[in-house]
Every structure is written in structure tokens, then in C-alpha cells.
Residue frames relative to the residue before (quaternion, step in Angstrom):
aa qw qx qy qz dx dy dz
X 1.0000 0.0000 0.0000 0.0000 0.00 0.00 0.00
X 0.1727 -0.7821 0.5979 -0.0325 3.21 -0.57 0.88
X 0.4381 -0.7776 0.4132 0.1807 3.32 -0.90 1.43
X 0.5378 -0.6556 0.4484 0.2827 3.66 -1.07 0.63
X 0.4025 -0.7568 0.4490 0.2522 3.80 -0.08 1.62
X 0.5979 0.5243 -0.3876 0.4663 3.71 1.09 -1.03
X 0.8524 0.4518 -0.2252 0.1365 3.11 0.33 -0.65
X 0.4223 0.6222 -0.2783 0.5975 3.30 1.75 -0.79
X 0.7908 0.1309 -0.4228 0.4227 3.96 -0.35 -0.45
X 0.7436 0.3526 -0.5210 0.2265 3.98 0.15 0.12
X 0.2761 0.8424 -0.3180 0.3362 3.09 1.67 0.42
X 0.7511 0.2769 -0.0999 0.5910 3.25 1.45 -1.27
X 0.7320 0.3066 -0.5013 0.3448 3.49 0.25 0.50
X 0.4282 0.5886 -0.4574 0.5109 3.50 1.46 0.43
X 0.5358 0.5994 -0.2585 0.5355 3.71 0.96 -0.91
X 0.6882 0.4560 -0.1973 0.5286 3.80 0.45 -1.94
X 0.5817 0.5901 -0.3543 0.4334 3.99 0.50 -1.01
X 0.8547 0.2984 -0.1602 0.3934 3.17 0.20 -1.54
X 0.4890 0.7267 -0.2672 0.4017 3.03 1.27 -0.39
X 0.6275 0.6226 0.0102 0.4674 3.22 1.66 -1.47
X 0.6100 0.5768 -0.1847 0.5110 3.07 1.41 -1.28
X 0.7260 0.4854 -0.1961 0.4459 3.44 0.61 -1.79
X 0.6311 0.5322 -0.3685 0.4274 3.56 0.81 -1.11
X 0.6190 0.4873 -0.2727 0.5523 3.80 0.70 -1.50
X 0.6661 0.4622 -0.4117 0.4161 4.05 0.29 -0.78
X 0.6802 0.3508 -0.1504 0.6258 3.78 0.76 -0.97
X 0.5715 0.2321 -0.6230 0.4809 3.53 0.20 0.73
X 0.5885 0.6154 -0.4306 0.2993 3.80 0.36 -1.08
X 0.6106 0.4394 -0.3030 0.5851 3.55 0.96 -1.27
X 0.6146 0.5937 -0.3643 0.3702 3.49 0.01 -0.38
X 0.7378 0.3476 -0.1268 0.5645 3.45 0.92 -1.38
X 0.6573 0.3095 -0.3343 0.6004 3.65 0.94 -0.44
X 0.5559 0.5042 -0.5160 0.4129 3.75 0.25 0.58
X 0.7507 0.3150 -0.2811 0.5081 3.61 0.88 -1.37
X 0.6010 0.5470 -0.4641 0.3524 3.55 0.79 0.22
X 0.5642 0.5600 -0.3027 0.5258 3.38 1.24 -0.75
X 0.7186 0.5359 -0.2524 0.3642 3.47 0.82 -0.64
X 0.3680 0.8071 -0.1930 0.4194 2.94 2.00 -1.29
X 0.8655 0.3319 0.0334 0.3737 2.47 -0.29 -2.16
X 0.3457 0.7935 -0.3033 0.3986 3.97 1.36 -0.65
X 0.8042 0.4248 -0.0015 0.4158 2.47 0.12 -2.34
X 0.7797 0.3118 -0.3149 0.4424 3.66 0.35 -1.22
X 0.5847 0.5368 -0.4089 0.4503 3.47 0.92 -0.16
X 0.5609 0.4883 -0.4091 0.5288 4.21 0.95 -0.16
X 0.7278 0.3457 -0.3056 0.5074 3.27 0.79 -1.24
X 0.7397 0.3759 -0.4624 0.3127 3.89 0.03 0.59
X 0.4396 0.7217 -0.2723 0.4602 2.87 1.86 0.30
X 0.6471 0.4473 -0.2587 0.5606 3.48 1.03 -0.97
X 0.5684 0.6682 -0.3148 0.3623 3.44 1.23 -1.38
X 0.6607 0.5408 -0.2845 0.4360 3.42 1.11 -1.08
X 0.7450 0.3357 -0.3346 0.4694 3.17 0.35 -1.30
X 0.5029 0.6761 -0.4444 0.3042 3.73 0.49 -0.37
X 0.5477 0.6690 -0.2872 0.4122 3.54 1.80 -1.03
X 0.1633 -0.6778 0.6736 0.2453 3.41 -0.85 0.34
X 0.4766 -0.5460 0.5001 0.4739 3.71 -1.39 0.47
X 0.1156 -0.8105 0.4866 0.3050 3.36 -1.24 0.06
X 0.7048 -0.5627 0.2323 0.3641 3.09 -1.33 1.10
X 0.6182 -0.5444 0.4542 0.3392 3.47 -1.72 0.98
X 0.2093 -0.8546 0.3937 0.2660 3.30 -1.15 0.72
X 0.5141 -0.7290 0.4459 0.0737 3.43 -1.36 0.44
X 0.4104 -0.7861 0.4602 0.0426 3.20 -0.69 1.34
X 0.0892 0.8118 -0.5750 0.0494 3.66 -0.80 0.91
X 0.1931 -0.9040 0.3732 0.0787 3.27 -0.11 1.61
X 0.6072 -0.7042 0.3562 0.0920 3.71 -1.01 1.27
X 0.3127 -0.7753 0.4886 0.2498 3.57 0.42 1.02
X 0.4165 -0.6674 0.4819 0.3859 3.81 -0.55 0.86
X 0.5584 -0.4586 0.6841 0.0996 3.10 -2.29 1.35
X 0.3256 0.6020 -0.7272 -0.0524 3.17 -1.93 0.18
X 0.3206 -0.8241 0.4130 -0.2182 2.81 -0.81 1.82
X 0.0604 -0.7714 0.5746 0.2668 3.49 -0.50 0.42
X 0.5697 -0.6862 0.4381 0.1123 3.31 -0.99 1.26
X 0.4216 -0.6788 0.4397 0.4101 4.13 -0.52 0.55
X 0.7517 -0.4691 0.4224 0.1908 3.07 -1.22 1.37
X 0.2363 0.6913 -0.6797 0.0651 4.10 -1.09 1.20
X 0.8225 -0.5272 0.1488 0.1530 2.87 -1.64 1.30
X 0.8328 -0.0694 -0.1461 0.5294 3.47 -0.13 1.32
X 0.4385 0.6980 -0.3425 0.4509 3.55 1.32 1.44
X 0.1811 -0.6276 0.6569 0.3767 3.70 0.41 0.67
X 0.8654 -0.3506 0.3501 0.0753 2.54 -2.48 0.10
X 0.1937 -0.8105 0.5480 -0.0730 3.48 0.17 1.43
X 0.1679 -0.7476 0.6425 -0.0123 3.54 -1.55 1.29
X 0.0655 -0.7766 0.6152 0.1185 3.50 -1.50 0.16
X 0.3397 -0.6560 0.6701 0.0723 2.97 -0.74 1.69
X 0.1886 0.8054 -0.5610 -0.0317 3.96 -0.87 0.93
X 0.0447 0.8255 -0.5415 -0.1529 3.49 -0.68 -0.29
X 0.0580 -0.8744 0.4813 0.0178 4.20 -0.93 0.28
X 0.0124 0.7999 -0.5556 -0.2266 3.29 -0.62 -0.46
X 0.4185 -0.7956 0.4228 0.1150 3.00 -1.10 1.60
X 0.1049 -0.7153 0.6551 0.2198 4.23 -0.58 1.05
X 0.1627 -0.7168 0.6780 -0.0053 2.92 -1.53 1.62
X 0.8352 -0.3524 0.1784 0.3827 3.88 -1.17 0.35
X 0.8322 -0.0569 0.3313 0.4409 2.97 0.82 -1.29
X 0.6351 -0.5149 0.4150 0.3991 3.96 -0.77 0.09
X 0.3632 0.6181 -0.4232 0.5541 3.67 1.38 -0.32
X 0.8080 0.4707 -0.1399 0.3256 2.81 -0.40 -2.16
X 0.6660 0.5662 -0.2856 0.3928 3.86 0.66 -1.00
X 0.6104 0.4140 -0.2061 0.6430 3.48 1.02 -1.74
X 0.6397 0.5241 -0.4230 0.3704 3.90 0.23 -0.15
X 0.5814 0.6854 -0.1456 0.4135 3.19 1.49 -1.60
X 0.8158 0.2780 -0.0845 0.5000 3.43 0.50 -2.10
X 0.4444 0.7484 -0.3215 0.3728 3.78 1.39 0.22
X 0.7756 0.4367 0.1293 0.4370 2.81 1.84 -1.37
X 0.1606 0.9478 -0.2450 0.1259 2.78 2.57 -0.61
X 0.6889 0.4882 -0.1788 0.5051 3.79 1.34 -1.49
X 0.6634 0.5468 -0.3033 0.4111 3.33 1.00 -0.29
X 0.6472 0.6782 -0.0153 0.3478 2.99 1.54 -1.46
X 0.5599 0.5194 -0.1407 0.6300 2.87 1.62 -1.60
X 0.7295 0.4042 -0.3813 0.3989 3.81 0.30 -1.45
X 0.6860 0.5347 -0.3034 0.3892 3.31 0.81 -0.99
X 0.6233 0.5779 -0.2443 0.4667 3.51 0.80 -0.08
X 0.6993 0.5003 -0.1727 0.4804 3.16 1.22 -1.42
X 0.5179 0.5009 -0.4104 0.5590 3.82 1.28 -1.08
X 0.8266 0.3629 -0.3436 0.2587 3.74 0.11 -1.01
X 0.7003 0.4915 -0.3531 0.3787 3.38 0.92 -0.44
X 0.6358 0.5724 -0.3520 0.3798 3.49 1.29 -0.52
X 0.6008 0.5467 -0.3512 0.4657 3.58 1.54 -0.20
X 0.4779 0.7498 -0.2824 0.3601 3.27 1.21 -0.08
X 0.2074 -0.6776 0.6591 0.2519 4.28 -0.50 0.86
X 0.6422 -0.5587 0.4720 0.2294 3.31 -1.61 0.39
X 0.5777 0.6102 -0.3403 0.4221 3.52 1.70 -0.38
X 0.5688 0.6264 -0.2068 0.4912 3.10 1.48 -1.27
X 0.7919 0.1814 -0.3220 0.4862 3.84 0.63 -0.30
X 0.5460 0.6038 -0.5305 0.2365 3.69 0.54 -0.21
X 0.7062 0.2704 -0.4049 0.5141 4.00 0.07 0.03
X 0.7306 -0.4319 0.4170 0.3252 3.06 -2.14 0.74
X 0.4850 0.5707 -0.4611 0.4759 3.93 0.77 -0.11
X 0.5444 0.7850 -0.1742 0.2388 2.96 0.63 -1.58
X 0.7010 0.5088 0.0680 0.4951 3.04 0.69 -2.54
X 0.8612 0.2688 -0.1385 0.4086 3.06 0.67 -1.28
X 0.4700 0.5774 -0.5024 0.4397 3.37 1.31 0.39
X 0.5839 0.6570 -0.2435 0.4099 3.44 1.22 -1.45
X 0.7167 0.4022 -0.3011 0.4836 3.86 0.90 -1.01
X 0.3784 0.7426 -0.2802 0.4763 3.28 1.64 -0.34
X 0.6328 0.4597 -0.1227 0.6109 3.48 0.49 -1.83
X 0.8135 0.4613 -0.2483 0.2523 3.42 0.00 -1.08
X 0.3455 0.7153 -0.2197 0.5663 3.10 1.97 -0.92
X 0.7835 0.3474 -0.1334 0.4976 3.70 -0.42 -1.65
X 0.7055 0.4718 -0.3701 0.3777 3.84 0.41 -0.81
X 0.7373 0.5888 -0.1402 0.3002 3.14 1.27 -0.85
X 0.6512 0.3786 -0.1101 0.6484 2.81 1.87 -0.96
X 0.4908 0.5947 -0.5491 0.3225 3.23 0.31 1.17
X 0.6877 -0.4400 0.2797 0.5052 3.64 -0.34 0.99
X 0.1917 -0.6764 0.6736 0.2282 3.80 -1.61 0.57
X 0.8171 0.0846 -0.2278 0.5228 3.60 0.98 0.20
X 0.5596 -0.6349 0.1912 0.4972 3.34 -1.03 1.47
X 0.7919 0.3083 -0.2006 0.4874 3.97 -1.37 0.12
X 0.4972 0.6346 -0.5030 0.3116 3.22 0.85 0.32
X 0.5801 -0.5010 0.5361 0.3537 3.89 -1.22 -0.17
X 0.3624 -0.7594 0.4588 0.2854 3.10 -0.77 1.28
X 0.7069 -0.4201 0.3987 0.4060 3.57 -1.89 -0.07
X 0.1945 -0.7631 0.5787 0.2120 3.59 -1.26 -0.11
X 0.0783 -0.7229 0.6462 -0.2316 3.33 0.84 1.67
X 0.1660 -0.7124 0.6780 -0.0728 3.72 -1.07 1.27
X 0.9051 0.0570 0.1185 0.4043 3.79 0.20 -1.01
X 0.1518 -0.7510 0.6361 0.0909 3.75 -0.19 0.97
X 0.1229 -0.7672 0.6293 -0.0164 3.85 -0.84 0.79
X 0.4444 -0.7587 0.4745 0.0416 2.95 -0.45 1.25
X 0.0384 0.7594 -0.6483 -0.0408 4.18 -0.16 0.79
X 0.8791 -0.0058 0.0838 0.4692 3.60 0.42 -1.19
X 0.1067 -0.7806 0.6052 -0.1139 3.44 -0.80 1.74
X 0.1668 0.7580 -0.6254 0.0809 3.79 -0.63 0.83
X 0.2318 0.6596 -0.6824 -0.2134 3.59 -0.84 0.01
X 0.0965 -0.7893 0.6057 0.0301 3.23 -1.10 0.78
């Protein structure tokens, strides 16, 4: 028996086609499975993530009796002052009554830092915002030793002079 020449070569690309088809059909399911899954998954896991959130507490404002400083001495500058004032947002109503409790601490701590300060060092918006920075960290260091630090968030400038 002797095999039919016509027949044998469209045999294989009808054969190769389907073949083609099935392979491309089972990858597609494949990729739209691990995406579906993908996506599932990170979407459960930001779910739990939420509720896991606690709301957090409204914040509170504690306002800074104005400063007036003399400012550290720069080379061939008479004596330069800063007249400042801010209010500090802290976490929460905790945090405030914790804040204005402590006022003597707050103030001293402030006062040591601003008086070490040159007048070059605060005039640009860098400046400022390093300083609220500083002010931030100085504040939130424990008022008693081992204690838990403050949660000062946000120094707000009201009144800036150096004169």
C-alpha cells in the first residue's frame, strides 16, 4: 500500500492549525486565570489591611506664645533678633493636654534651639523648613526620662521676623 502523496502534506497543516489553536486557547486561560487570581488576592489582602486601620484621631492645635530671641552672632553683623511665634499640630487631645502641661519644657527646649541659630540659616524657605524640622524632633523627645515620646506632626508658622 502505498500512501496518497496529495494527501499526507494537507494533512499536516490542518493537524499543525489545530494544534495551534488549542495550545494558544490553554495559554490564554492560563494568563486570564493567574490574573484573576492576581488581582483576587491583592484585592482581599487590602481589604483586611483596611479594617486592620484604626481611624486616627482628629488633630489638635496648641498655640506658641511668641519668642524673641537673640540669634548667634555672624561675622561683621551687629546683633540680630527673632521675633517668632507657631502653633504646634499634635496627634490628638492626649497629645495637646500633654503638650500645654509641659509648656516649661517646650518653651526651654525651643529657646536653646533657636538662640543657636545665625540669621542666614533661617532666611530662605529651606531654612524655615529645616527649623520646623528641628523643632519637631526637639519636641518630641520624652518630658520624663523612659517616658513615650510626643506626637508633634506640624509646626505652623504665624510670626517670623529677623530683625
Amino acid at each position: 500500500m502505498k500512501a496518497d502523496p496529495k494527501a499526507t502534506p494537507e494533512a499536516a497543516p490542518a493537524k499543525s492549525k489545530k494544534m495551534l489553536i488549542i495550545i494558544l486557547a490553554v495559554v490564554m486561560l492560563a494568563v486570564g486565570g493567574g490574573a484573576a487570581w492576581f488581582f483576587t488576592k491583592g484585592s482581599g489582602d487590602k481589604k483586611e489591611h483596611k479594617a486592620e486601620v484604626k481611624p486616627a484621631a482628629k488633630p489638635e492645635f496648641v498655640v506658641i506664645e511668641p519668642f524673641t530671641v537673640n540669634l548667634a552672632p555672624e561675622e561683621g553683623l551687629q546683633d540680630q533678633y527673632l521675633q517668632i511665634q507657631f502653633t504646634l499640630q499634635v496627634a490628638g487631645p492626649e497629645q495637646a493636654e500633654l503638650v500645654k502641661t509641659n509648656m516649661a519644657r517646650v518653651r526651654s527646649r525651643v529657646l536653646l534651639l533657636l538662640s543657636a541659630k545665625k540669621s542666614s540659616e533661617l532666611n530662605t524657605t529651606e531654612g524655615k523648613g529645616a527649623l520646623s524640622k528641628e523643632i519637631i524632633t526637639a519636641i518630641n523627645q520624652p518630658f520624663a526620662e523612659k517616658g513615650q515620646p510626643q506626637e508633634v506632626t506640624d509646626v505652623l508658622f504665624t510670626n517670623f521676623i529677623i530683625q
